[in-house]
C-alpha positions in Angstrom: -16.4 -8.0 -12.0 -17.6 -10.7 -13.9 -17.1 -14.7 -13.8 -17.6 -17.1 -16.9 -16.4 -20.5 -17.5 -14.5 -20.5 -13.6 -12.8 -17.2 -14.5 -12.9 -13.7 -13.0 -12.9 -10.7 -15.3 -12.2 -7.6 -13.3 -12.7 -4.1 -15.2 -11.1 -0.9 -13.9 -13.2 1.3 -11.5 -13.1 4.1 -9.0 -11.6 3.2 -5.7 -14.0 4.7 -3.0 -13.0 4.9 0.7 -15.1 3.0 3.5 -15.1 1.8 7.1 -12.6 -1.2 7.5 -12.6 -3.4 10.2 -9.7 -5.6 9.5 -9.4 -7.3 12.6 -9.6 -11.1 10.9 -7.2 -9.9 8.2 -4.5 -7.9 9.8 -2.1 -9.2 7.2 -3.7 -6.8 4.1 -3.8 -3.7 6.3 -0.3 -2.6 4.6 -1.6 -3.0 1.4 -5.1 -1.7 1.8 -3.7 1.7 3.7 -1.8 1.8 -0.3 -4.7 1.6 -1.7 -6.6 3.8 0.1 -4.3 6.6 -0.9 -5.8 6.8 -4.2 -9.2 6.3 -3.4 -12.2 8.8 -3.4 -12.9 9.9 0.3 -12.2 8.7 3.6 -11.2 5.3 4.5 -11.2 3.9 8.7 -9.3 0.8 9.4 -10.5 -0.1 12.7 -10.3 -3.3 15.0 -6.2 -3.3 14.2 -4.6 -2.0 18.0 -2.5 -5.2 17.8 -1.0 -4.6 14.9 1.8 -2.2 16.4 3.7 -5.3 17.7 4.3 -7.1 14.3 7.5 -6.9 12.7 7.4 -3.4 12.1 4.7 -0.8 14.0 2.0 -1.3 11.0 0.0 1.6 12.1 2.3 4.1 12.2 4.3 2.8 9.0 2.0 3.0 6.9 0.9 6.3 7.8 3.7 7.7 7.5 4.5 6.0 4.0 1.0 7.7 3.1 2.0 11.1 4.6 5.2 10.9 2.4 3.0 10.8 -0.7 1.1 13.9 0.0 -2.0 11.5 1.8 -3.4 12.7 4.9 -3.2 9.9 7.1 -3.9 9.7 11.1 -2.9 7.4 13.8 -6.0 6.2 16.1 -5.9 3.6 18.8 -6.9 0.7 17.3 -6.2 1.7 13.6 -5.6 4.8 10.9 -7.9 7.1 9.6 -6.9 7.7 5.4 -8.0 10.5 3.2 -7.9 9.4 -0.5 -5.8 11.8 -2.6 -8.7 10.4 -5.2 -8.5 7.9 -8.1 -6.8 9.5 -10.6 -4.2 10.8 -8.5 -1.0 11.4 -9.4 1.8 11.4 -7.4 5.8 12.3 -7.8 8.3 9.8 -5.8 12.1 11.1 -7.5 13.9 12.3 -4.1 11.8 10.3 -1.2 12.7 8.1 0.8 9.9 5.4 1.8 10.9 3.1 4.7 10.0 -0.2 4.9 11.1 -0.6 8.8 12.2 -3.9 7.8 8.8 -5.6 7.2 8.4 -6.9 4.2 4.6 -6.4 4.1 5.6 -2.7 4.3 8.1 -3.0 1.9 5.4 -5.0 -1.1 2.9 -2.6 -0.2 4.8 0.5 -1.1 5.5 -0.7 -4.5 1.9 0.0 -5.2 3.0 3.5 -4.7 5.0 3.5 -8.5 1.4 2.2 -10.7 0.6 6.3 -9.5 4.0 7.7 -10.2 4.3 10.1 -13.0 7.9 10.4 -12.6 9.3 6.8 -12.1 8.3 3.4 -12.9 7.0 0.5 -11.0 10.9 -1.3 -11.6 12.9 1.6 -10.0 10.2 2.0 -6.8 12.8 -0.1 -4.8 15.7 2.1 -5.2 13.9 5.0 -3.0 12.7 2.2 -0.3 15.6 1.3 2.4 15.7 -1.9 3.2 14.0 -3.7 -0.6 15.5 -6.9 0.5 13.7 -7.6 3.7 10.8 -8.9 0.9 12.8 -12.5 0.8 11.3 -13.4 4.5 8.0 -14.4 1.9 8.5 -13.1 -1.1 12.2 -13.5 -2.4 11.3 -12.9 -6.3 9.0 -10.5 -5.3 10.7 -7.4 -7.1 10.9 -9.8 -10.3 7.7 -10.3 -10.3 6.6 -6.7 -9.2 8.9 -6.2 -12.4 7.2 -8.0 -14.9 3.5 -7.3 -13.5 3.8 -3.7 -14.0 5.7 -4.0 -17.4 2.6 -5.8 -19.0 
């Protein structure tokens, strides 16, 4: 990355796995465990156990979101343990069915899922999640804006 005149400029790169501990960020867990799937390696999110009593059980969703995709992903204790299909992955989503468990972090970080799909687009990614709407508890334009992010 690169800031000039108070702006970030971010260039594409390789996503490599690491050791997580996410304990003062439980929030980004969903959407980190997404990322990971396309990463080179291993990724540990540690530091996390209380993260099974949120609105959904955001250890094991995500894992088995991951799983669905083809990503070896394992429970632990106090987190997951994710290994990266790699960062030019590509993955197929036509016929699954991703749940969100009615948490709309869940439910966001899924989408991410469709930016790797070679067989549908980041604007029909809802259809094969079952509950898209639980997104409006913070996000209510979310899938508008997913929409128009990944069309540009």
């Amino acid at each position: 990355w690169e800031a000039a005149d108070g702006a970030v400029a971010v260039s594409p790169a390789r996503l490599h796995g690491a050791r997580l501990d996410m304990g003062r960020c439980p929030d980004l867990v969903p959407t980190v465990c997404a990322m990971a799937a396309f990463a080179d390696g291993e990724t540990v999110i540690e530091n996390v156990a209380h993260l099974r009593i949120k609105e959904s059980d955001r250890i094991k969703a995500p894992c088995e979101a991951l799983r669905a995709i083809g990503c070896r992903a394992c429970e632990r204790e106090d987190g997951m343990c994710i290994q990266g299909l790699g960062s030019s992955a590509r993955i197929r989503l036509q016929g699954l069915a991703l749940k969100a468990s009615n948490d709309h972090r869940m439910a966001m970080s899924q989408a991410l899922f469709s930016l790797r799909a070679g067989d549908m687009g980041a604007g029909e990614v809802r259809s094969i999640i079952d509950n898209p709407a639980c997104v409006t508890k913070s996000f209510p334009e979310f899938w508008h804006a997913w929409e128009a992010f990944a069309d540009d």
